[in-house]
N, C-alpha and C positions, 0 to 999 in steps of 0.2 A: 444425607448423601445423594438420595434419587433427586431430591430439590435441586442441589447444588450442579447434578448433572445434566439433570434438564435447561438449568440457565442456557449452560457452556451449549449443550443442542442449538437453543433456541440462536443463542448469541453466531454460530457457527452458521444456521441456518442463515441468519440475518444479512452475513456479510455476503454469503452465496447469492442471496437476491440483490444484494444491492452491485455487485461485480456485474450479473449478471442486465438489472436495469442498465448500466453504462452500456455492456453489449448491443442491449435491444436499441438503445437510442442512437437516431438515424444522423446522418451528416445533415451541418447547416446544410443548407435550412430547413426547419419542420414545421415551419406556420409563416402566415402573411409578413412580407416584410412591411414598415410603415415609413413612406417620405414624405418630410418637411418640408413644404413648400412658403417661404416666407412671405407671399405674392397671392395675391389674390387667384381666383380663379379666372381663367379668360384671356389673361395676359402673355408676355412672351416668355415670363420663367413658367410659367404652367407651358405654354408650347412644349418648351425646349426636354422638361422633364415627362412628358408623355411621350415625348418619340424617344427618346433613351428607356424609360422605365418600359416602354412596348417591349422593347429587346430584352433589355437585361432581365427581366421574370422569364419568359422561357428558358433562358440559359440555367436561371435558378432554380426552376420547378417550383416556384411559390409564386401567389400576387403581391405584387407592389400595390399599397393603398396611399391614396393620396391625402393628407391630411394641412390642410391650410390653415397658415396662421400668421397672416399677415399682420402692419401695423409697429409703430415705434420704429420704420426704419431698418426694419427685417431684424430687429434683434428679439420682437415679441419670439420668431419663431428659431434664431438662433440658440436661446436662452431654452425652449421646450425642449428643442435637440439636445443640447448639452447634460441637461436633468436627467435624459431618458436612461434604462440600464443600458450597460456599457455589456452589450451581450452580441452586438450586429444586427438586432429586428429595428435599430432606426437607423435612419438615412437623413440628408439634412445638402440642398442646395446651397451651398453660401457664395455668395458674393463681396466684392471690396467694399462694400457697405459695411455688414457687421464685424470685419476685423480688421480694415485699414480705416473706414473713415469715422464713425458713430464714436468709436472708443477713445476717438482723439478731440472727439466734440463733452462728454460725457461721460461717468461712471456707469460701467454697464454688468449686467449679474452675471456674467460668464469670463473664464478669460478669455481672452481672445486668438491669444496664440497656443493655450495650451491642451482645450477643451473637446480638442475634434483631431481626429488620425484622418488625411486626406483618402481617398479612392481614386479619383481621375480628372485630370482635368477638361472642363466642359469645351471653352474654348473663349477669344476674349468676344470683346462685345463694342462695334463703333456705335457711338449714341449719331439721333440726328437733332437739329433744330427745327421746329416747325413752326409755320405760321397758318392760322387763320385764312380765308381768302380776304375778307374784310380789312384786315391790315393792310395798307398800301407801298407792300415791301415785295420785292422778287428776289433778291441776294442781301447777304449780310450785310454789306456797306451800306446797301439801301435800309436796310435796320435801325442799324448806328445809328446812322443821320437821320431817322425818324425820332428814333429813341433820344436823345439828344435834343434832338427840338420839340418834344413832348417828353418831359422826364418824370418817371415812376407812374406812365400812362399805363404802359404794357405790363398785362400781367403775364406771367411764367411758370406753369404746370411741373409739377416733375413726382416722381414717386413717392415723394418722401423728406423730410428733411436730415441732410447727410447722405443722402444717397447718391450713386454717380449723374443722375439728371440735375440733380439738386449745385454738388460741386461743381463739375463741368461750367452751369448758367452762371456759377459764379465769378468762376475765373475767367469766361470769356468778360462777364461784365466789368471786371477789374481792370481788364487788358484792356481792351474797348474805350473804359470810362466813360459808362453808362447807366445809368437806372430803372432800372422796374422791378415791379414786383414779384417776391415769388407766394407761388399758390401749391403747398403740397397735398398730396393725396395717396391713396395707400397703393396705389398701381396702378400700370396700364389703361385698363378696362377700365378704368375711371377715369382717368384725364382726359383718354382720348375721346371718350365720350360727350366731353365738357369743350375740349378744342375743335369737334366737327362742329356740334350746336354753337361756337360762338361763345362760348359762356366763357372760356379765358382765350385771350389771344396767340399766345405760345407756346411751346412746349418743347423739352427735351425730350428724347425718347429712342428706347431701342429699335433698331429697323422693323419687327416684322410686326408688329399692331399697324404701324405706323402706313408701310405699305400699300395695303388693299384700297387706303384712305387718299395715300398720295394719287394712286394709278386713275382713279375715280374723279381727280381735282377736288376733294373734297375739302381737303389740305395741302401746304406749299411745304416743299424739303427746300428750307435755307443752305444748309450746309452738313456734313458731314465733322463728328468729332476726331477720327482716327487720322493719320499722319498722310493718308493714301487715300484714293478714291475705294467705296465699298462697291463689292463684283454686283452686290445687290442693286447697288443706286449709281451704276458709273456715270452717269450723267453729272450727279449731285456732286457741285467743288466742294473741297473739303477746308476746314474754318485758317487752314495753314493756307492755303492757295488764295486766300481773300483777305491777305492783309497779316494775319500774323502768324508767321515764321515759328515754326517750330512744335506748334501747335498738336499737340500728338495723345489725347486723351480716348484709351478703350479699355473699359474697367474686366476684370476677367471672373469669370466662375468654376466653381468647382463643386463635384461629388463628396461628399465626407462621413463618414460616420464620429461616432465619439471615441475616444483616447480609451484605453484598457481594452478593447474590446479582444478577444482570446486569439490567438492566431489564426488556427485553422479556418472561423470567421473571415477574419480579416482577408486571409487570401482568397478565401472563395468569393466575395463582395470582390474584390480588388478586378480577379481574374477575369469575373462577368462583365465588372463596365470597363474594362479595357477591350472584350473583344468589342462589347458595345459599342466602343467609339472609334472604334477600327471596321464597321459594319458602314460600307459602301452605302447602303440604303440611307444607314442609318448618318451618315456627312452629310450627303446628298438635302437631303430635309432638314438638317440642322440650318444648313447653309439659306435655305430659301426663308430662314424667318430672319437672316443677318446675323449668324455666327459666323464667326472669321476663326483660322487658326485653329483648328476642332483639334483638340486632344491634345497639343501640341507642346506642351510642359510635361518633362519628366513627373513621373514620381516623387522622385527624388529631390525635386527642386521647389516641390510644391510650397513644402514647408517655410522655405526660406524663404519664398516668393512672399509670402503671409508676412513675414516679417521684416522685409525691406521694404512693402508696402506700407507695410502701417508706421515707418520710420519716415517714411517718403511724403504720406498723407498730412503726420503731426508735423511735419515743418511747415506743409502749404497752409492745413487749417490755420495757425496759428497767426503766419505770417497772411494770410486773410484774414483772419479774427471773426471768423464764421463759426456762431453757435447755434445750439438747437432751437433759436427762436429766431436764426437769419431767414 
């Protein structure tokens, strides 16, 4: 009997501490949160998520660690995000690379649309075209007509294969009816390093690497991908204003964590990179690396966006016939 009642004690005891651990345990967050960067270090998604992750950790009271894992096209680190527990300690940059274009090229280990609960969105993104100065081009047409009377001379840098540097050189070369070659590389900080030395002739590429190199002559901005002149580079015509109409290519990014993750979580992450991207400072600096449009998709829309994208991408790739060895 005293056995029997000691259990019922202990057992009584047992559920008191455990009630009471829930008590003790503090609101998200209680330890470092961790962001996937799918991008090298050096580059413009590393820019982009150090001036947000600046902000958004003080609002949180914990550090953001940056954890890089570039490679395959951003899906090496799309695929690590997705693995991760579904608890809010990871975060994950993604872009139309690993859910509109790669998954339309390829069988990829995550799904695409269903693997991640967005946060906010970053903001879209005009690519530019660069040249060389060695190249004896000053505007696209001048390109063309280079390209064209030298075919598969020029080579062509871009992030990745399937990425938006990578699609973008594609389609303009379709349109075009031109040849060269593409050269991928796992980001920014690497190609651009390769297109000042000479070592490839051109390159796609987001605004702000690209930049510092333009202002310098070090490199030539052919044209702009976005439908509009970028407030960045208003000088630079854009590839619609030189010849083809309609021309309207800026791939967009977003904040995300993984799908399941608890609510109370969810909102608290939600809450922080929204004021994040509503922080004055914090536009202001987005904008001088060439983010256009900061923040500017719902919530709500995010989702769908994901998925009329990647409906949008499999009809181009397809109808290009561009795979992962173009």
């Amino acid at each position: 009997m005293t056995s029997r009642r000691g259990l019922i004690q202990w057992a009584a005891m047992g559920a008191t501490l455990s009630s009471l651990g829930h008590a003790w345990a503090g609101p998200f967050p209680e330890k470092a949160i961790k962001l996937v960067v799918p991008y090298p270090s050096g580059g413009g998604a590393d820019q982009w998520c150090r001036i947000v992750a600046g902000k958004a950790e003080k609002l949180l009271g914990q550090p953001i660690v940056f954890d890089y894992k570039p490679g395959a096209s951003t899906t090496i680190g799309a695929d690590a995000a997705a693995k991760a527990p579904a608890d809010g300690y990871t975060i994950h940059l993604i872009d139309s690379t690993a859910f509109a274009y790669v998954p339309n090229m390829r069988k990829v280990p995550y799904d695409a649309l269903k693997a991640f609960t967005p946060l906010v969105h970053l903001g879209d993104l005009p690519f530019a075209l660069l040249a060389h100065p060695s190249v004896p081009v000053r505007n696209l047409q001048e390109l063309i007509a280079y390209a064209k009377a030298n075919p598969n001379k020029l080579n062509c840098a871009s992030a990745g294969v399937g990425s938006p540097h990578h699609l973008i050189a594609e389609i303009l070369k379709q349109r075009a009816g031109i040849a060269m070659n593409h050269v991928p590389y796992k980001g920014s900080a690497q190609y651009m390093a390769d297109l000042v030395g000479g070592q490839v002739d051109l390159a796609v590429s987001t605004l702000g690497p690209a930049m510092p190199h333009i202002q310098t002559g070090r490199i030539r901005a052919l044209a702009v991908s976005s439908g509009k002149r970028s407030a960045s580079m208003p000088d630079v015509p854009t590839i619609a204003e030189q010849g083809f109409e309609g021309f309207d290519e800026k791939p967009w990014n977003c904040f995300v964590t993984n799908a399941g993750v608890p609510a109370d979580a969810l909102e608290r992450l939600r809450a922080a990179f929204r004021t994040t991207m509503d922080d004055p400072e914090v536009v202001q600096a987005l904008r001088k690396t060439g983010v256009e449009e900061i923040g500017r998709m719902p919530l709500t829309q995010i989702t769908e966006q994901m998925r009329l994208d990647y409906l949008k991408w499999g009809e181009v790739i397809r109808r290009a016939k561009i795979t992962v060895d173009s």
